[in-house]
GUTI-615961 format. One record per residue: x, y, z of N, C-alpha, C in turn. Coordinates in pm, whole numbers, padded with zeros to 5 digits, always signed. Atoms other than C-alpha are relative to their C-alpha. Layout:
// residues N
XYZXYZXYZ/...
This chain:
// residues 186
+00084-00117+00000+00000+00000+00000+00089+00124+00000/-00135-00118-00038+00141+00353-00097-00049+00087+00136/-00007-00123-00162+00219+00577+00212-00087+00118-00065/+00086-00140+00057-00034+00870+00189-00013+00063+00132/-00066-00110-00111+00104+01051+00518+00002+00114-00055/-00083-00145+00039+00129+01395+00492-00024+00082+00126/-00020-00060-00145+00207+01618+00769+00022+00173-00053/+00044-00179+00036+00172+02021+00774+00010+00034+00135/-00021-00089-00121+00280+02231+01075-00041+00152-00013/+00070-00115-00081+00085+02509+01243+00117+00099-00009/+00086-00070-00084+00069+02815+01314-00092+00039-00128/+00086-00081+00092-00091+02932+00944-00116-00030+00034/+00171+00048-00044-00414+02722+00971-00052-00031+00101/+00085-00011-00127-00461+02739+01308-00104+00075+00010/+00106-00080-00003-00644+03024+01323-00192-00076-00084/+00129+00021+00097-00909+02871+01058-00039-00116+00083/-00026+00118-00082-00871+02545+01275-00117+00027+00159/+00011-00010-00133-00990+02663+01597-00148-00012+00030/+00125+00102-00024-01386+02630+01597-00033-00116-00016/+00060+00142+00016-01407+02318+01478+00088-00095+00123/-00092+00074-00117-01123+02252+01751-00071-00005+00123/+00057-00055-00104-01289+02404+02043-00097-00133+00049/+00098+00063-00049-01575+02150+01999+00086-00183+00041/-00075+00114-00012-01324+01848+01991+00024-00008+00152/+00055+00023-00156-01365+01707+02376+00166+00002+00049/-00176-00011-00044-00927+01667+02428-00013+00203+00003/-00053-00167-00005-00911+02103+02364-00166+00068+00059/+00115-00097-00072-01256+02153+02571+00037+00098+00140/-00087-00025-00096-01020+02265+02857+00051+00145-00015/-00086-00096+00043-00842+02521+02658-00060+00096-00081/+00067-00106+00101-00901+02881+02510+00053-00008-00110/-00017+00014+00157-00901+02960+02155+00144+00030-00034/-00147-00071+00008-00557+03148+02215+00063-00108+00029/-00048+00085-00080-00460+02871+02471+00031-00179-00153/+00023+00119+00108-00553+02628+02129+00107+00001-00080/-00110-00036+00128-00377+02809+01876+00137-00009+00098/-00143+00053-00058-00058+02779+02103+00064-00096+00010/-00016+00172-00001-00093+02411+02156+00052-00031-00150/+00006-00008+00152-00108+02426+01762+00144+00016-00051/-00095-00067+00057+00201+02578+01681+00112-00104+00050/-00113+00107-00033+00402+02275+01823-00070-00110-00006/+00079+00111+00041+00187+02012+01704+00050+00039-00214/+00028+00026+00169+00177+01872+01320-00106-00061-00012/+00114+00011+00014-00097+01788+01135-00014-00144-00111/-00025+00115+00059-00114+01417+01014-00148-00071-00080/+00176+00086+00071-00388+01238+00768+00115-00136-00019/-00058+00135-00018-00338+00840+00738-00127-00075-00073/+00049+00070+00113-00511+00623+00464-00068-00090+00102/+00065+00183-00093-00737+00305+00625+00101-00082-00002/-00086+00130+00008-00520+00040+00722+00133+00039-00027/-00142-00102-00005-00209+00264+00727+00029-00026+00159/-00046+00015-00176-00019+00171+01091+00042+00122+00016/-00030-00138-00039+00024+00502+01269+00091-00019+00144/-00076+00030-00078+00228+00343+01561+00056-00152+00039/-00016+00143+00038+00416+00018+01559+00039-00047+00204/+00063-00002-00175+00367-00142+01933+00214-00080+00024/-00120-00008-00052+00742-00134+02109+00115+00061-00057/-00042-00151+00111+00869+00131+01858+00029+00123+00136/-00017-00122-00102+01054+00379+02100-00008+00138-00065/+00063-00119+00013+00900+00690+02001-00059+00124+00124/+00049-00082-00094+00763+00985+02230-00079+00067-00076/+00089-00148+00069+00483+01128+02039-00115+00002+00032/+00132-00033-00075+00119+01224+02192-00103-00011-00183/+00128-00025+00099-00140+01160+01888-00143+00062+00041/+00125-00058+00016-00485+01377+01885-00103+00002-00134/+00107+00013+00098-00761+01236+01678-00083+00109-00034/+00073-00110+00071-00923+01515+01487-00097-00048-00044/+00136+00092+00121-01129+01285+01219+00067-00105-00009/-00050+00136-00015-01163+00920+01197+00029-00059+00102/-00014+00072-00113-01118+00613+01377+00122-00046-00021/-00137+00103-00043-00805+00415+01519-00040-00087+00037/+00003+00166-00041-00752+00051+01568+00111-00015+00135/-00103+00029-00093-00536-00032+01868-00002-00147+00037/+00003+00150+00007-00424-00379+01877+00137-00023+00103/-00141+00051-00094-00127-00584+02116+00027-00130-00057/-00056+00103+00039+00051-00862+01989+00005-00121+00088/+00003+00026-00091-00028-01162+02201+00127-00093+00018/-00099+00098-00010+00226-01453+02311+00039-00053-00109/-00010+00124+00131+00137-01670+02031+00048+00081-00145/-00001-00009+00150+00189-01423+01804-00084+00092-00108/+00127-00029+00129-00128-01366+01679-00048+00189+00106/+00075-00101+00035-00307-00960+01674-00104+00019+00073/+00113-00041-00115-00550-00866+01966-00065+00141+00007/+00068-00146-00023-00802-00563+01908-00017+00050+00059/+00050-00113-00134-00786-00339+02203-00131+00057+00018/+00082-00127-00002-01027-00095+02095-00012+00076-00111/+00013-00123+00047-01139+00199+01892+00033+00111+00052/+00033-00119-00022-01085+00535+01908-00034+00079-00111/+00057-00075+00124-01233+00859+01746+00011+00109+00040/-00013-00143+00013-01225+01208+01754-00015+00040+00134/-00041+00006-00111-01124+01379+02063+00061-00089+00104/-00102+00091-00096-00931+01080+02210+00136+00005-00050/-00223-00034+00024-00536+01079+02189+00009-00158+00058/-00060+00154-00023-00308+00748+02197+00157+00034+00017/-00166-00023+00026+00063+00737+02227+00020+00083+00210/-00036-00044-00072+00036+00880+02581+00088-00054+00111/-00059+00068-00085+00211+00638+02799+00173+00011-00064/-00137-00035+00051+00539+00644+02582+00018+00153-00019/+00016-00170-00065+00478+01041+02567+00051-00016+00229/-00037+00010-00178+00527+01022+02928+00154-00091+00074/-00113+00071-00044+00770+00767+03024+00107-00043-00068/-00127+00005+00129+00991+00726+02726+00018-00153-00038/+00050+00084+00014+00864+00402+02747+00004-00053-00171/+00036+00039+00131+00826+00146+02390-00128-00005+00034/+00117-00041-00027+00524+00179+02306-00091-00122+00011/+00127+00063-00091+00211-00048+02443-00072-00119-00082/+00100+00048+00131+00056-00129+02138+00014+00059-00135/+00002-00058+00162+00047-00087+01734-00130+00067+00021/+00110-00043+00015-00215+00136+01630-00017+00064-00156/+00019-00016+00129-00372+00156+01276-00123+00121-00083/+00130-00081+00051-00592+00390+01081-00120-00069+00002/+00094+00060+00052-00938+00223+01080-00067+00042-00124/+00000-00058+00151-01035+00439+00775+00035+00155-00051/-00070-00121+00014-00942+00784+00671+00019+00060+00128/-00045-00047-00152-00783+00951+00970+00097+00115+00007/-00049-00048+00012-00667+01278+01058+00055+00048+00140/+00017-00003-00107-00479+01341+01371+00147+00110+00030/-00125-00061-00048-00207+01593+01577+00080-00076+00001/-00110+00086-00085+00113+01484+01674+00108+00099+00043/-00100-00110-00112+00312+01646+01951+00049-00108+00045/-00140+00045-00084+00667+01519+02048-00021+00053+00161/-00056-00071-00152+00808+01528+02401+00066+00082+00030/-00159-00096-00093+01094+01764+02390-00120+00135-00094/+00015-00105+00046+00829+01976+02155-00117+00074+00089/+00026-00082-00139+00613+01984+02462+00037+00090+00105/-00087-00045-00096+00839+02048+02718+00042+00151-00043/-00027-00158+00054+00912+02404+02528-00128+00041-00006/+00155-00079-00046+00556+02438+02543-00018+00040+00171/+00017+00034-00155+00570+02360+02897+00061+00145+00082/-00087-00077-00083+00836+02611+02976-00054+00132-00101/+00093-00151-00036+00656+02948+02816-00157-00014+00021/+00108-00018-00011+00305+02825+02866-00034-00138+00112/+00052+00047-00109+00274+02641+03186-00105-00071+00006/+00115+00056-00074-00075+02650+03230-00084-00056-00099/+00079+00111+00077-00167+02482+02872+00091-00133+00021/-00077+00136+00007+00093+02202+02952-00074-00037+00120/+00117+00088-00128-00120+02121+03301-00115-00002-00047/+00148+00060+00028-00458+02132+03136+00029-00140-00117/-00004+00127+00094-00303+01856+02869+00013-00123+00089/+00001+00143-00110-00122+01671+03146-00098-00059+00056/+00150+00060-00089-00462+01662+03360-00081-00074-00100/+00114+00082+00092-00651+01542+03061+00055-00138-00017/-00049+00084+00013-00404+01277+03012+00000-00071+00113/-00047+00094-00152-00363+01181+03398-00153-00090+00007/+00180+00051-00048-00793+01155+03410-00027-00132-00109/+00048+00133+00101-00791+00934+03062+00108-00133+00065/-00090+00138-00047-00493+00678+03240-00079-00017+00116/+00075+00141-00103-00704+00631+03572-00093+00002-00067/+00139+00100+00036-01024+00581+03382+00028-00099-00084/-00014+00102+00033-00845+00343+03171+00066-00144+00126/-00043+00062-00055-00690+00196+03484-00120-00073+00055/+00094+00077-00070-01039+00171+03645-00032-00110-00046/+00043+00068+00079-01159+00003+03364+00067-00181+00015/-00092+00077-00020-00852-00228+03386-00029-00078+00133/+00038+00046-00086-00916-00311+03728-00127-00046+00047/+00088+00094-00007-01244-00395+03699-00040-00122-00086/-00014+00131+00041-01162-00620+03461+00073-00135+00025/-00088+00091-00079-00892-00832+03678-00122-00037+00110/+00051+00047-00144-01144-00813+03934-00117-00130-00040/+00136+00097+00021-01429-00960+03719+00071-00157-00040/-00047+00114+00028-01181-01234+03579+00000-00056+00103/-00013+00095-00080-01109-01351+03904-00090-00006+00132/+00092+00036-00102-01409-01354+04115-00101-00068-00082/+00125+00086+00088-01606-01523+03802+00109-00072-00060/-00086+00019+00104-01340-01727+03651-00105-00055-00122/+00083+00061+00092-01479-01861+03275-00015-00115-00005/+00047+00128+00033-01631-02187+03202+00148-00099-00070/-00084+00073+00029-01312-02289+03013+00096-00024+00095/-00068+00040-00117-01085-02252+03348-00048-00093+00083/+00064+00100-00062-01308-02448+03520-00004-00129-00053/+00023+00107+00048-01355-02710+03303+00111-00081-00049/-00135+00078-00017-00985-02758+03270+00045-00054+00124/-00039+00006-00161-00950-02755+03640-00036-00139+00030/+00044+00177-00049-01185-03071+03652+00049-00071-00102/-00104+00130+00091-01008-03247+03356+00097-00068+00061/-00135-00045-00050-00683-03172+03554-00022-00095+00138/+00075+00041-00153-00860-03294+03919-00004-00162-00088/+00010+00115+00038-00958-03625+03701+00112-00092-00050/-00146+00062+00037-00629-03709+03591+00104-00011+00104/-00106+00021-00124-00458-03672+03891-00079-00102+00083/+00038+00151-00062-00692-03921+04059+00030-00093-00063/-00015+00099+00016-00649-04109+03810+00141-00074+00023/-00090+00009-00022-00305-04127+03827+00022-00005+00168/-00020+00026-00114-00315-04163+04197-00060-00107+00060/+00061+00155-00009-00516-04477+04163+00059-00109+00004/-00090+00071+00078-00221-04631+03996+00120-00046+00099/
């Protein structure tokens, strides 16, 4: 498939940018000024369907912001095989955990079909950070609130695995129980 990336850096079309930004739920936090600032150290990425936009343990540091379109987020399991995380769509961001900890990253993540999204580096934050303070804490906070509600999420899914285990654990358990008697018969 050909690459149909193209990337365009702010500040020209910010300005034209900024209502349709405002309503986007990641920059509901931030003023229009406070936007266009964010802007000007961000690029502006489109990505074909089925175009990978992050390859999962790829050491990168870059914060993605879905504008238009969905993302695929998938994890590679033991065996091998391709595990669908999730969707995302407009106003959600990905890439934040390696943004943060310098971390490889978590998971691949693919265009699901046309897709247009920010992308802000770490060191091109951190210069955000240091003349504009108080839009680098309304990003961080948005980012801290989307990791515990994915954590909750997370934890109520450990909790439900193991206070319900599934029908197939169980039913190995007594295979497992039957074979050891039997073998202890012997």
């Amino acid at each position: 498939m050909a690459r149909r990336t193209t990337a365009s850096t702010f500040p020209k079309s910010a300005r034209l940018a900024i209502p349709d930004l405002s309503a986007n739920t990641f920059f509901a936090d931030l003023s229009e000024r406070e936007i266009a600032d964010f802007l000007k150290v961000c690029t502006l990425h489109s990505f074909a369907a089925g175009e990978r936009i992050v390859r999962e343990n790829d050491a990168t540091r870059e914060l993605f912001v879905i504008l238009k379109g969905t993302t695929r987020i998938g994890k590679t399991l033991y065996a091998g095989d391709e595990k669908e995380l999730g969707l995302l769509g407009p106003g959600e961001f990905f890439g934040e955990m390696a943004f943060l900890d310098g971390g490889p990253r978590s998971a691949s993540v693919w265009a699901a079909g046309e897709t247009v999204a920010l992308r802000i580096d770490r060191d091109a934050f951190e210069k955000l950070a240091a003349r504009r303070p108080g839009i680098a804490y309304k990003v961080a906070i948005k980012i801290a609130c989307s990791l515990a509600d994915r954590l909750r999420v997370s934890n109520d899914m450990v909790e439900s695995f193991f206070s319900s285990p599934n029908k197939a654990i169980l039913e190995f358990k007594t295979r497992l129980m039957k074979i050891q008697s039997m073998l202890l018969r012997r």
